[in-house]
Biotite code that builds the C-alpha atoms (Angstrom):
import biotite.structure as struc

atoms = struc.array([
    struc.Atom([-20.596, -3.940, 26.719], chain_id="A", res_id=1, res_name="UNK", atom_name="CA", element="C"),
    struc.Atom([-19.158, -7.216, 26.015], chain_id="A", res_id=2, res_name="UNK", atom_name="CA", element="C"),
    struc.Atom([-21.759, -8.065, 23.780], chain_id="A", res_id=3, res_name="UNK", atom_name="CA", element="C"),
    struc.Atom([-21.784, -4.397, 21.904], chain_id="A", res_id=4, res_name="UNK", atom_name="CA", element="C"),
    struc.Atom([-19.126, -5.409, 19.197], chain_id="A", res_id=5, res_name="UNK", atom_name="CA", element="C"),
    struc.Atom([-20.683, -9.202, 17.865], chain_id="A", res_id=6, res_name="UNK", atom_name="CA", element="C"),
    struc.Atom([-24.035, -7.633, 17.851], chain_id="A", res_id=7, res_name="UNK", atom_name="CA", element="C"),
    struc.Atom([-22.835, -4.595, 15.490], chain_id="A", res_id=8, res_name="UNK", atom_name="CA", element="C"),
    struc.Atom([-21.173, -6.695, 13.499], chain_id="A", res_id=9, res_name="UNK", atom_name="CA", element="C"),
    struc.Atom([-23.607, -9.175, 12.889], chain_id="A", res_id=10, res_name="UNK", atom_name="CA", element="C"),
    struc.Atom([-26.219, -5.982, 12.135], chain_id="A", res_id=11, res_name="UNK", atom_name="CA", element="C"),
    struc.Atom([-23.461, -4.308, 9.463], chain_id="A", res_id=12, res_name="UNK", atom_name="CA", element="C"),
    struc.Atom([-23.460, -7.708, 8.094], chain_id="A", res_id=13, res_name="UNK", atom_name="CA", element="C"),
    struc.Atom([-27.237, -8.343, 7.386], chain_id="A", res_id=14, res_name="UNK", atom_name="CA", element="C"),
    struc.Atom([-27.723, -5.242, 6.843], chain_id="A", res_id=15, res_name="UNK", atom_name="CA", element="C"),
    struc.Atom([-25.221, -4.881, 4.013], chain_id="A", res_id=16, res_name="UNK", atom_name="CA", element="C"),
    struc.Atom([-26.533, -8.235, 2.674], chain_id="A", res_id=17, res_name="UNK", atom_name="CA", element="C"),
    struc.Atom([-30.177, -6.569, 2.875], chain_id="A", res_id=18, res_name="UNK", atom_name="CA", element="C"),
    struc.Atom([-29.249, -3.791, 0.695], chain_id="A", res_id=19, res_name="UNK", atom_name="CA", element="C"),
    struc.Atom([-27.599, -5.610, -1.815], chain_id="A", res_id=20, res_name="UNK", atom_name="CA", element="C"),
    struc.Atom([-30.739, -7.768, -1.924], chain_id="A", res_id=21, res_name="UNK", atom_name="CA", element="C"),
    struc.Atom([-33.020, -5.057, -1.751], chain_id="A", res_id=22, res_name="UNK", atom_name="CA", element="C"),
    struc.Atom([-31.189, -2.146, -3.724], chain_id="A", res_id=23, res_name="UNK", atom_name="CA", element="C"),
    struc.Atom([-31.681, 0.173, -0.722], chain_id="A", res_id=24, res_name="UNK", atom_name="CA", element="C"),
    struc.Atom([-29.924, 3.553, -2.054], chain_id="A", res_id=25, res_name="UNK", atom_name="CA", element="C"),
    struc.Atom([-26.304, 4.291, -0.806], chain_id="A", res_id=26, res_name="UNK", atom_name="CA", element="C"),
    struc.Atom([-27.148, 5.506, 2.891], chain_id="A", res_id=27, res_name="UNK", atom_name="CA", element="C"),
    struc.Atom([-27.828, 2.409, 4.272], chain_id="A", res_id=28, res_name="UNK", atom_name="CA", element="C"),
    struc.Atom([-24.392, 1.473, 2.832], chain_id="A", res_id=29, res_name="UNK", atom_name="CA", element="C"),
    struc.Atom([-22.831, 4.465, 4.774], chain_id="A", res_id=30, res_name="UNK", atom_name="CA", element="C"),
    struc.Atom([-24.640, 4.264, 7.817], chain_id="A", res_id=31, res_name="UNK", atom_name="CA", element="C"),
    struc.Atom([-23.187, 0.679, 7.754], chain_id="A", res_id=32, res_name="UNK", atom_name="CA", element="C"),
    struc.Atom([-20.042, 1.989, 6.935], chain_id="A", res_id=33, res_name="UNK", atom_name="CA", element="C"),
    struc.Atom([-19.734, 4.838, 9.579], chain_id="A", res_id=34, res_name="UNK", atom_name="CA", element="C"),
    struc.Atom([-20.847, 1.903, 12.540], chain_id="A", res_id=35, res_name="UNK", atom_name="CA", element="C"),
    struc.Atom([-18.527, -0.682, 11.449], chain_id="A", res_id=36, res_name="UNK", atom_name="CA", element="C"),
    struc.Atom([-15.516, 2.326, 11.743], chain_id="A", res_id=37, res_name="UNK", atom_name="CA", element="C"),
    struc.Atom([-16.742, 3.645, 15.391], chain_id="A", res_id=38, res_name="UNK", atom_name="CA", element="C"),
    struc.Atom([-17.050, 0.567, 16.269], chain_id="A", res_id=39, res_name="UNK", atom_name="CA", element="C"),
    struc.Atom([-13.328, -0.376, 14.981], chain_id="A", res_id=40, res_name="UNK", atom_name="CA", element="C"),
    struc.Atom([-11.955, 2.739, 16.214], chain_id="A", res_id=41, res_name="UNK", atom_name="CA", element="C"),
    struc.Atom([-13.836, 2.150, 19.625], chain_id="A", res_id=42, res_name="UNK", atom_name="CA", element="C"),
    struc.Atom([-11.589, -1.236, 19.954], chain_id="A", res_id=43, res_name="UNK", atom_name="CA", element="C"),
    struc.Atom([-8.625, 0.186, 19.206], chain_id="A", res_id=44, res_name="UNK", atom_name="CA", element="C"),
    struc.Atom([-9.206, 3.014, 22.025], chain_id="A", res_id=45, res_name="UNK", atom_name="CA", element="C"),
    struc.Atom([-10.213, -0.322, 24.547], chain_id="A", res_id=46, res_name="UNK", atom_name="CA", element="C"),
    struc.Atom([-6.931, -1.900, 23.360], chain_id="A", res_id=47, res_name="UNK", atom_name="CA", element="C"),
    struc.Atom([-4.784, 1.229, 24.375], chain_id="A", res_id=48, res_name="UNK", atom_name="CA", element="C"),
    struc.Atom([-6.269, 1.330, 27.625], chain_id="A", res_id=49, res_name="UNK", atom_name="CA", element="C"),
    struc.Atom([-5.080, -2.289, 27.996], chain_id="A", res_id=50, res_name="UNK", atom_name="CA", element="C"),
    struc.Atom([-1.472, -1.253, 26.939], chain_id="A", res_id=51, res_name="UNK", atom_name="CA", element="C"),
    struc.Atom([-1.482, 1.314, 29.553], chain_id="A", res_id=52, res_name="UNK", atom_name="CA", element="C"),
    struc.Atom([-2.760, -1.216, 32.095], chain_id="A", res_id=53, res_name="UNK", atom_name="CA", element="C"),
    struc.Atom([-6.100, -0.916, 32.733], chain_id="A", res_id=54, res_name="UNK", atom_name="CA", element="C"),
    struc.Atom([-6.730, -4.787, 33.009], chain_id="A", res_id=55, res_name="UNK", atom_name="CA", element="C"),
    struc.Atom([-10.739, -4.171, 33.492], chain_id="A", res_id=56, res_name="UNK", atom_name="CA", element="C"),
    struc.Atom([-10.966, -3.310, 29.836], chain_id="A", res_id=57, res_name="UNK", atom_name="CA", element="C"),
    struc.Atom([-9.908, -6.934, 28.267], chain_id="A", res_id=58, res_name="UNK", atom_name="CA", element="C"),
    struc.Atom([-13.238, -8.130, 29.215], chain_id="A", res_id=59, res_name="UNK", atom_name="CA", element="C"),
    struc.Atom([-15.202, -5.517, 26.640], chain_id="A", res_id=60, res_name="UNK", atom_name="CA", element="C"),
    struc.Atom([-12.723, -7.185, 23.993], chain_id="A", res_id=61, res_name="UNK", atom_name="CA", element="C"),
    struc.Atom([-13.594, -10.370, 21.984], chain_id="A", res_id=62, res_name="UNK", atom_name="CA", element="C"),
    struc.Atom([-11.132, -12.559, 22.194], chain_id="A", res_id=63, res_name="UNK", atom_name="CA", element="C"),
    struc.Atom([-8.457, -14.917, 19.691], chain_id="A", res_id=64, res_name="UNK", atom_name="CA", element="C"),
    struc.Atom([-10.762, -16.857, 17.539], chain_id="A", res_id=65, res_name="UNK", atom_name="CA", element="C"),
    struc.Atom([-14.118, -15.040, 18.354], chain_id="A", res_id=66, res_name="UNK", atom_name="CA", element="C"),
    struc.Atom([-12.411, -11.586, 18.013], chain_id="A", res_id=67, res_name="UNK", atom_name="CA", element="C"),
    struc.Atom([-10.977, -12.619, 14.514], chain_id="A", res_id=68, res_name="UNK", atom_name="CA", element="C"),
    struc.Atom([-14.348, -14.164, 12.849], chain_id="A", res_id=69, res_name="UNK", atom_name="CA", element="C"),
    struc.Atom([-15.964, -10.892, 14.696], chain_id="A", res_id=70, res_name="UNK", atom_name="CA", element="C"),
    struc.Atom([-13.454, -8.766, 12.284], chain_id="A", res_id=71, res_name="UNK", atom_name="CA", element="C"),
    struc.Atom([-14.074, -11.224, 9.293], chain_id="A", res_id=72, res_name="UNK", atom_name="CA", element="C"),
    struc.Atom([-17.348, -9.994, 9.203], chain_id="A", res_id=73, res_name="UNK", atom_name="CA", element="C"),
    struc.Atom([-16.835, -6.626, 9.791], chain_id="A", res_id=74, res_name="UNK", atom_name="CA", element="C"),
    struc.Atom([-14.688, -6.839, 6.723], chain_id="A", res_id=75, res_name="UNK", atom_name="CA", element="C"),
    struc.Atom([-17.310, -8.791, 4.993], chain_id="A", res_id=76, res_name="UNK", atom_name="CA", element="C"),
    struc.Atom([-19.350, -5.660, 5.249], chain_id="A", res_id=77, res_name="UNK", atom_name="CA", element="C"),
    struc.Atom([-17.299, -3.056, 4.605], chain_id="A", res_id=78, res_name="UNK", atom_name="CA", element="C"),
    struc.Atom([-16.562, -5.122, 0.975], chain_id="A", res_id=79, res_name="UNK", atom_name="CA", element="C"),
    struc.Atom([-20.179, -5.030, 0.531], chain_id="A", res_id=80, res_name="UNK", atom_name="CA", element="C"),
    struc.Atom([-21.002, -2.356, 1.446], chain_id="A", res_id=81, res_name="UNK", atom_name="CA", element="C"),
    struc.Atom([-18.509, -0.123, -0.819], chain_id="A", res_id=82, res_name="UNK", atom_name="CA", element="C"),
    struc.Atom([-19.347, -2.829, -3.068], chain_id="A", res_id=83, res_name="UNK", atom_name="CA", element="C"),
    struc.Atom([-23.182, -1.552, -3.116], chain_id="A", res_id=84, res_name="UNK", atom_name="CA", element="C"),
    struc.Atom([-22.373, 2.119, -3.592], chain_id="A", res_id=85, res_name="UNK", atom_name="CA", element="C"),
    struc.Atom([-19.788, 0.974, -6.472], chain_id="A", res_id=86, res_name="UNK", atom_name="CA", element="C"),
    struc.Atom([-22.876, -0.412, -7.942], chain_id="A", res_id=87, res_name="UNK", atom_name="CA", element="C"),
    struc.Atom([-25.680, 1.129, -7.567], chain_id="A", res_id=88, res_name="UNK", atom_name="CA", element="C"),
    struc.Atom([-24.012, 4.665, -8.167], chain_id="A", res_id=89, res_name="UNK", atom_name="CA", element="C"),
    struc.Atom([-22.809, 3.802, -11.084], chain_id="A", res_id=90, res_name="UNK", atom_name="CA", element="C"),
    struc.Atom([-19.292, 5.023, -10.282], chain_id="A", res_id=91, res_name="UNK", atom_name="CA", element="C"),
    struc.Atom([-16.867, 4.967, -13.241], chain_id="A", res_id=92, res_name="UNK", atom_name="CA", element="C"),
    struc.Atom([-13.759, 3.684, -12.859], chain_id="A", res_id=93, res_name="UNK", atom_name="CA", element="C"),
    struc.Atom([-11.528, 3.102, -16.445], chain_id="A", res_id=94, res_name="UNK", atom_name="CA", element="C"),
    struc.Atom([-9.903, 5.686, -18.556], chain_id="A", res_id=95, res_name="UNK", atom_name="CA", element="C"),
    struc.Atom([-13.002, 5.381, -21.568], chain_id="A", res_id=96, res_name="UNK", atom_name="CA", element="C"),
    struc.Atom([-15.772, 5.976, -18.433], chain_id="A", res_id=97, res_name="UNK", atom_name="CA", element="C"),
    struc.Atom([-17.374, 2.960, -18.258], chain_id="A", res_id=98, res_name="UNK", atom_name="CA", element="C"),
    struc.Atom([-19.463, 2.095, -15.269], chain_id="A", res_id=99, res_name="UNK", atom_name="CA", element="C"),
    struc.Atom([-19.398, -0.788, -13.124], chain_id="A", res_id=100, res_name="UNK", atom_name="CA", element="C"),
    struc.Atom([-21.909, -3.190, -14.788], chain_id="A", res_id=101, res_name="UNK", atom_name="CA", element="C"),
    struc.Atom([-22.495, -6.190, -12.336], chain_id="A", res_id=102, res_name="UNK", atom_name="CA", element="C"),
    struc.Atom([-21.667, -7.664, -8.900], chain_id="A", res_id=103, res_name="UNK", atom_name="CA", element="C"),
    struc.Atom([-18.721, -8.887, -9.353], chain_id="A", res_id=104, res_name="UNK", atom_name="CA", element="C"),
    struc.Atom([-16.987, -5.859, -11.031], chain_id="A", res_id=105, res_name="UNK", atom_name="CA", element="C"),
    struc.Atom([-18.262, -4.328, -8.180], chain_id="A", res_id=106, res_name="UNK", atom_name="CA", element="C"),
    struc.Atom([-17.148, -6.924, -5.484], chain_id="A", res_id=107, res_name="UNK", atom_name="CA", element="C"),
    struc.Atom([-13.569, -7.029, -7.192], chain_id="A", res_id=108, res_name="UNK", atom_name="CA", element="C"),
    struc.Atom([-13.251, -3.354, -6.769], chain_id="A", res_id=109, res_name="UNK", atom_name="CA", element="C"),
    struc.Atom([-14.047, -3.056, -3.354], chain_id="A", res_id=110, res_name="UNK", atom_name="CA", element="C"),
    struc.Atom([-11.758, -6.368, -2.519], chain_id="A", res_id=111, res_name="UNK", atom_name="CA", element="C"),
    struc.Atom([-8.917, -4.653, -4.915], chain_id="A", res_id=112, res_name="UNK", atom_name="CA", element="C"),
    struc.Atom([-9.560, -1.166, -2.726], chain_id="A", res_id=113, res_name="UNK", atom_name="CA", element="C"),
    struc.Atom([-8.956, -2.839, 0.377], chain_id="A", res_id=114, res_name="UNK", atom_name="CA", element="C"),
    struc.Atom([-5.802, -5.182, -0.393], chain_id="A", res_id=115, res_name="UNK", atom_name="CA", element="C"),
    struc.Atom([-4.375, -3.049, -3.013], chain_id="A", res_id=116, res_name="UNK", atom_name="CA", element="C"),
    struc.Atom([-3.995, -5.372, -5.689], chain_id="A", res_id=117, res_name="UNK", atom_name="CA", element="C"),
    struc.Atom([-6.147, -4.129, -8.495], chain_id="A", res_id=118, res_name="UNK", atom_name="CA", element="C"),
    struc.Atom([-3.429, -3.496, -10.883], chain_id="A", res_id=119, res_name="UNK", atom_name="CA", element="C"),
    struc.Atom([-4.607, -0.569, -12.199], chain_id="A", res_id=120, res_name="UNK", atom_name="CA", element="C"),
    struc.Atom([-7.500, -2.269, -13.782], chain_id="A", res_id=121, res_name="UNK", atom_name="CA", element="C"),
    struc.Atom([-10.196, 0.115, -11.939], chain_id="A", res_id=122, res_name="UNK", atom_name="CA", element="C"),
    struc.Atom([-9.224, 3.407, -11.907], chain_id="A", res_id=123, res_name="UNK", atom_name="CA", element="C"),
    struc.Atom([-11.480, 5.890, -9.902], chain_id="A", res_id=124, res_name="UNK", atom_name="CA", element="C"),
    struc.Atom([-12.923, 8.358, -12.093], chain_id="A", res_id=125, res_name="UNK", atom_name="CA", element="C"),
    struc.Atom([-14.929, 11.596, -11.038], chain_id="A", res_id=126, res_name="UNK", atom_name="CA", element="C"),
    struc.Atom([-15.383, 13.550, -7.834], chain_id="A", res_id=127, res_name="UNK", atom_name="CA", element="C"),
    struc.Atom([-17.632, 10.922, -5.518], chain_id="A", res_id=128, res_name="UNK", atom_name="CA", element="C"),
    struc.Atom([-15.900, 7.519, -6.981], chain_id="A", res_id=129, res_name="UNK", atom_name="CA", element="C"),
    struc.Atom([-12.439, 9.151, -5.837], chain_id="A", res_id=130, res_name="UNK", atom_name="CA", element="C"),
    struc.Atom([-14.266, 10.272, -2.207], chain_id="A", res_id=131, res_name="UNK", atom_name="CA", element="C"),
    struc.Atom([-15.630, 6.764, -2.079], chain_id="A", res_id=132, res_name="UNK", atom_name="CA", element="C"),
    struc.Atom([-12.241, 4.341, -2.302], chain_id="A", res_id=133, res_name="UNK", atom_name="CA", element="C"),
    struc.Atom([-10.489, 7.202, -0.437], chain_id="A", res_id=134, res_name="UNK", atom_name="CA", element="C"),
    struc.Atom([-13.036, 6.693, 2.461], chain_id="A", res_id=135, res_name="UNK", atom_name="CA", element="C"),
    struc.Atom([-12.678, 2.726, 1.861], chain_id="A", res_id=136, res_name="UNK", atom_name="CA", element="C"),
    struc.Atom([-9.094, 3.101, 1.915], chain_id="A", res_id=137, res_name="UNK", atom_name="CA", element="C"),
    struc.Atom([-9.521, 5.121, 5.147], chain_id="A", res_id=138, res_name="UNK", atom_name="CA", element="C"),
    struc.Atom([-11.857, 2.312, 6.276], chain_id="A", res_id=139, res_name="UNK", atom_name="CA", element="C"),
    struc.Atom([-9.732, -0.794, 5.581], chain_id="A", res_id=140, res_name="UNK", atom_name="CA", element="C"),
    struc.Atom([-6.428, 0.823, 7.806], chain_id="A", res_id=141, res_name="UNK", atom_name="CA", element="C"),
    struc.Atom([-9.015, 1.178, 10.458], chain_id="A", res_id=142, res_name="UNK", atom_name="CA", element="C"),
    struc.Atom([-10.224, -2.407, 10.162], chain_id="A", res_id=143, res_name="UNK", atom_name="CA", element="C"),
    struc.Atom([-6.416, -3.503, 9.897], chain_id="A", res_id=144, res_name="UNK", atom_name="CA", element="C"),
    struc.Atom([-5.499, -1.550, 13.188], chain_id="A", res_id=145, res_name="UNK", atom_name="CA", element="C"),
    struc.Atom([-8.323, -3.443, 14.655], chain_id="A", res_id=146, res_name="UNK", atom_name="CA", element="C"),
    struc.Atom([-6.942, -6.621, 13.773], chain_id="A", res_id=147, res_name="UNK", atom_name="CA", element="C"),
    struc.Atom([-3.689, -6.336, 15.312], chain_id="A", res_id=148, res_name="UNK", atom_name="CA", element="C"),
    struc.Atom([-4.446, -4.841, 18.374], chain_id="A", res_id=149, res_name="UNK", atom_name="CA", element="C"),
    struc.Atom([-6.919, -7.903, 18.938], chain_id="A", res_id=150, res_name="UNK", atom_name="CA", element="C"),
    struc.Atom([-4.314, -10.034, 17.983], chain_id="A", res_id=151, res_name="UNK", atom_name="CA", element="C"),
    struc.Atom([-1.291, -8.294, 19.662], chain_id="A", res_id=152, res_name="UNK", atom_name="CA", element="C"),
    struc.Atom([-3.563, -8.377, 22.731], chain_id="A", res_id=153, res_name="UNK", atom_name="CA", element="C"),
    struc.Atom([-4.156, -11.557, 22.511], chain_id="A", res_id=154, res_name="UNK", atom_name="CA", element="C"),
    struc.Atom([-0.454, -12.471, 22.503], chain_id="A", res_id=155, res_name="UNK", atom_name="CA", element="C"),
    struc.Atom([-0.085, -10.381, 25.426], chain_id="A", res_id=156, res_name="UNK", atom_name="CA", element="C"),
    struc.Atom([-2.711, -12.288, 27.565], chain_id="A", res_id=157, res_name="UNK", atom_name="CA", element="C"),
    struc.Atom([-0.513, -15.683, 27.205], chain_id="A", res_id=158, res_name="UNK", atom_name="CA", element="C"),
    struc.Atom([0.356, -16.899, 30.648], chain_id="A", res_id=159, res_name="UNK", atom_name="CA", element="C"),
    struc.Atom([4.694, -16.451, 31.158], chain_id="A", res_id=160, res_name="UNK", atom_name="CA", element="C"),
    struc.Atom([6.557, -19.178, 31.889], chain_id="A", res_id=161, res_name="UNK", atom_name="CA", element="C"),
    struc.Atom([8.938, -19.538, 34.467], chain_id="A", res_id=162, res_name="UNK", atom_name="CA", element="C"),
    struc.Atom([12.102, -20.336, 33.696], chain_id="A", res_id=163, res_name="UNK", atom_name="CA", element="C"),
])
């Protein structure tokens, strides 16, 4: 079990690269997608077990530094992933309809998605562009929720001093 979570997101990882390399259509992209969230939403559900005191669990759980570079590259995929449907669906995304033409209009979307920073510069246009940076949106509190439960578990798991 332990060894569930680095191999899945190693897998998303190459296998987001892969279809960026390859120009696999979009499903690739959301199979990636859907395992990097059930596997996000499966540590969260590990890390409330370990609030209510079910010590066992901790060990399923990377943890500090391993845990953080294991959600680095989940994130890694899920920005290349969106990034990849961006692209290759040609989703428009500014008031005059123009596609996304290259990599790294469609890299700076999915980045601008995620942190909410894009300033307005891409704005979803059409039915699936607005279902796909909702379901990035969706994707990205997931992968945040993730993140601070390893991290406010790890804080948790420091030895107390006595006084």
């Amino acid at each position: 079990m332990k060894f569930l979570i680095p191999f899945i997101a190693v897998l998303s990882l190459i296998a987001s690269i892969l279809s960026i390399i390859y120009k696999w259509d979009n499903s690739v992209s959301w199979v990636v997608i859907g395992l990097t969230d059930l596997s996000l939403l499966g540590i969260l559900f590990i890390s409330a077990h370990i609030s209510d005191g079910y010590i066992k669990w901790q060990e399923c759980l990377p943890n500090g530094k391993l845990g953080l570079f294991y959600f680095f590259l989940f994130i890694c995929s899920i920005v290349l992933s969106f990034g990849n449907i961006f692209l290759s669906s040609r989703c428009y995304f500014n008031q005059d309809y123009t596609h996304i033409h290259d990599w790294k209009d469609a890299l700076y979307v999915s980045v601008g998605i995620i942190t909410t920073v894009n300033f307005g510069d891409f704005v979803p246009k059409g039915t699936y562009t607005k279902l796909a940076a909702t379901l990035e949106i969706v994707s990205s509190v997931i992968l945040f929720l993730g993140i601070f439960s390893i991290l406010v578990s790890s804080i948790s798991a420091f030895p107390k001093k006595n006084k």
